[in-house]
N, C-alpha and C positions, 0 to 999 in steps of 0.2 A: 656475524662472524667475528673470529679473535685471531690474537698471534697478528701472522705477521703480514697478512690482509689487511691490519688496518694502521701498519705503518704511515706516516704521512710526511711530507715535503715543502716544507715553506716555498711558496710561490706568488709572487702578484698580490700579497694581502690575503692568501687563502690556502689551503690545502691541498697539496694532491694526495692520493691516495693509492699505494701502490697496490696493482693485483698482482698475484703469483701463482692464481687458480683460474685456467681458461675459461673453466664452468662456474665460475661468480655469477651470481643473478645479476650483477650491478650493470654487467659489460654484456648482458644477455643480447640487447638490441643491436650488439657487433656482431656476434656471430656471422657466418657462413652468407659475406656479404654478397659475394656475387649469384649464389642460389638465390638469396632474399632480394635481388636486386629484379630478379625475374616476375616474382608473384608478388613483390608490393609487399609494406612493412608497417601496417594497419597506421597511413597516417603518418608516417616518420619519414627521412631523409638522410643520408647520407653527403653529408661536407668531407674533402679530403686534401689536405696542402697546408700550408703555412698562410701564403696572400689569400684562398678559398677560405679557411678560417677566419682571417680579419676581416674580409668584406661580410661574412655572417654576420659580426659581433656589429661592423659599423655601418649597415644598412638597416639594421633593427627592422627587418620584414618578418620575422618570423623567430619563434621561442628556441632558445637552445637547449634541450636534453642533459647534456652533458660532452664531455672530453674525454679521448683516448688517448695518450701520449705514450709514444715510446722514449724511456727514460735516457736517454740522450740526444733527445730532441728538448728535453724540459724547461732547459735551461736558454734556450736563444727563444720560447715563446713569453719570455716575461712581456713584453710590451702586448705582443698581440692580445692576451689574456686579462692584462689592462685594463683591456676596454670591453671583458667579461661581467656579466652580474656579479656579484659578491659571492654569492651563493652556487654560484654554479659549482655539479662536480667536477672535477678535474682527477683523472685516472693513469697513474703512471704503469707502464708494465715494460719486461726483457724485450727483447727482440723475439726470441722464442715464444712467449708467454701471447705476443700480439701476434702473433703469426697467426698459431694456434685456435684464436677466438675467431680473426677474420678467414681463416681456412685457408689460406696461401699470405706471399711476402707481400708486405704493407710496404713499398719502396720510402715513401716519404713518412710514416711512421708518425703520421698526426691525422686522427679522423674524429669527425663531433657527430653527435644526433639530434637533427632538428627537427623542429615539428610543424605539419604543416599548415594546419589552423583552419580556419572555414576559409574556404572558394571563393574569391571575386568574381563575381559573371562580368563578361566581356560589356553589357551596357551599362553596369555600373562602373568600371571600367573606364571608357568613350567619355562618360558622361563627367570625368571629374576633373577631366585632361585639359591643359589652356586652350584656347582659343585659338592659336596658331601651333598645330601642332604633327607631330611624325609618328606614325605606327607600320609596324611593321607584321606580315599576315601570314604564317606559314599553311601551304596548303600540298601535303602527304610527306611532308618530309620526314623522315623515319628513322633516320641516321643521327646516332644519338653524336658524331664530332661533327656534323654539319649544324645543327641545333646547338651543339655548345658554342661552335665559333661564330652562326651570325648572331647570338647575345651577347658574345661578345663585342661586336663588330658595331649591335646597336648601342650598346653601353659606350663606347669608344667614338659614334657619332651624333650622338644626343637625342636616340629616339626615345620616345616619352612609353611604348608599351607592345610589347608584341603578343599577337594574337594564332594562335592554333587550331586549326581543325581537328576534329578528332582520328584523323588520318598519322597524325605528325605525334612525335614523342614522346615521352615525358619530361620537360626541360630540368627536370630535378631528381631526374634518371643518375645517380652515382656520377656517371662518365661526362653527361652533359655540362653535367655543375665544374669536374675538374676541366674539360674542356675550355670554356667559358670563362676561367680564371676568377669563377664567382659572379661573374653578370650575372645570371641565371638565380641569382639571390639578391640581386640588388634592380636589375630593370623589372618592373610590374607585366604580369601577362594573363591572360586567362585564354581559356580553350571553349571552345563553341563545337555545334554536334557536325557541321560541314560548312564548306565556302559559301553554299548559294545564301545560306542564314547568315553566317559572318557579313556577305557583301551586304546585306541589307540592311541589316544592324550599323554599317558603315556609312552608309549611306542617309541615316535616318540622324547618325550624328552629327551630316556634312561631311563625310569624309569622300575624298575624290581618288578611289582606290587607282594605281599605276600597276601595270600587271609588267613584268622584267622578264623577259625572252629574247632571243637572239633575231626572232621572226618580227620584233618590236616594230613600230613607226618609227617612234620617234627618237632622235640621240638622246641618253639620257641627260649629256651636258648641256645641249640647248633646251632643253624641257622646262619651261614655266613652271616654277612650282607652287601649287594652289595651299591656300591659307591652312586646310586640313590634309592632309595625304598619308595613305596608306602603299607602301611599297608592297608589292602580292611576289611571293616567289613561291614557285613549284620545283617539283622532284625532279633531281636528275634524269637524263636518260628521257623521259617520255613532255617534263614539263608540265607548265599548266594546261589545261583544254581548253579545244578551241572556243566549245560552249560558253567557258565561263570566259574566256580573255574578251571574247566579243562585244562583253559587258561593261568592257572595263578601258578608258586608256592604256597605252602600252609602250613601254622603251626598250629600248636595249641599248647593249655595250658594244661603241665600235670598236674591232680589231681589224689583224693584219688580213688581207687575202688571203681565201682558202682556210680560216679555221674561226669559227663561231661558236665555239665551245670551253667554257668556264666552269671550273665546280660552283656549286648554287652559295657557299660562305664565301668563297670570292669575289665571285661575280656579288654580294650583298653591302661585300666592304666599299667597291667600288661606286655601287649606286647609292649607298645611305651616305656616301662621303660628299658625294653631288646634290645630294641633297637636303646636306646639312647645314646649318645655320650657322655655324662656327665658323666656315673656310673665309 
């Protein structure tokens, strides 16, 4: 392309490149984010925020594609972009112009495309984790701001990996990542095909899985906590089953009388905080 596509903007040691054509192949991978968000983006991801962009660039887990900037946002991401490879593209466009690609308003008017690279299985995973350590197990959780805030919540309490069933989300689902304020790009996770494999595989590590229910044994604050542990938290509304809790130690959260009910990110902050090494 010529003219005035390939304008460009000193920024960070590098280039931005403005678009002024929605239908640029460059910013193709923007398009019709939230359609694309549904059927999977052969392998790609969607970052969206300012702090969600710095934790990409300084968690180094994963390649970054490229940048979208709306051209008055361009100028307060000089640091963040800092700590961008050299090489990366950077993409400035209107307001209009980004709207347009992602097919509705970009409120924050900063999105990247990352890439997501080959799979860590959950036992290579386990296996690489210290010696004394905390993971965290989601099992059906489907809500893509329940899944972004306990990444966050583990990121904020030191847990070393959280693991998913294939019941539970995509933690790098668009929403999950903005949720998460980028945890979700910087804690380590992989997904397994169900719980009864997850617990085994856990167990095969040394891991002493705690299943978190209100029907629990034990207080979560006086609970022992064992050299490896795995916090288990299930779905709203139905929980984990009894099948599998029966397998497993169990806590819960004391409250007031008459109400035993926590949304499952809350109730995670409160139990990973208890169980955190840091307090």
């Amino acid at each position: 392309m010529t003219g005035s596509n390939e304008r460009q903007v000193g920024i960070a040691g590098s280039d931005a490149v403005r678009i002024d054509d929605p239908d640029d192949p460059r910013v193709a991978p923007y398009r019709n984010i939230r359609e694309r968000d549904l059927v999977g983006r052969e392998g790609r991801f969607v970052a969206e925020g300012k702090v969600v962009l710095d934790v990409l660039f300084r968690a180094q887990r994963f390649t970054v594609e490229s940048v979208l900037v709306l051209e008055n946002r361009l100028e307060g991401l000089r640091r963040v972009l800092s700590s961008a490879p050299a090489d990366l593209p950077v993409y400035v466009a209107s307001r209009a112009v980004m709207d347009a690609i992602a097919g509705f308003h970009i409120h924050r008017g900063i999105l990247a495309i990352g890439r997501r690279g080959d799979t860590q299985s959950a036992d290579d995973l386990l296996a690489g984790l210290p010696p004394r350590a905390l993971v965290v197990m989601l099992v059906g959780i489907s809500n893509h701001d329940n899944v972004g805030a306990i990444f966050r919540n583990a990121a904020a309490f030191g847990a070393d990996a959280v693991l998913l069933d294939a019941t539970s989300c995509d933690p790098l689902y668009r929403k999950a990542i903005r949720v998460s304020v980028g945890a979700a790009l910087k804690v380590p996770f992989a997904a397994g095909p169900d719980a009864e494999s997850t617990l085994a595989l856990l167990a095969r590590h040394a891991f002493v899985p705690v299943a978190l229910s209100p029907r629990g044994r034990d207080d979560i604050r006086t609970l022992a906590r064992p050299e490896r542990v795995a916090l288990v938290l299930g779905t709203e509304g139905e929980g984990l089953p009894e099948a599998l809790m029966a397998r497993m130690r169990t806590a819960r959260i004391a409250m007031a009388p008459g109400f035993d009910s926590l949304n499952v990110a809350a109730a995670s902050a409160i139990a990973l905080h208890e169980l955190w090494e840091g307090q």
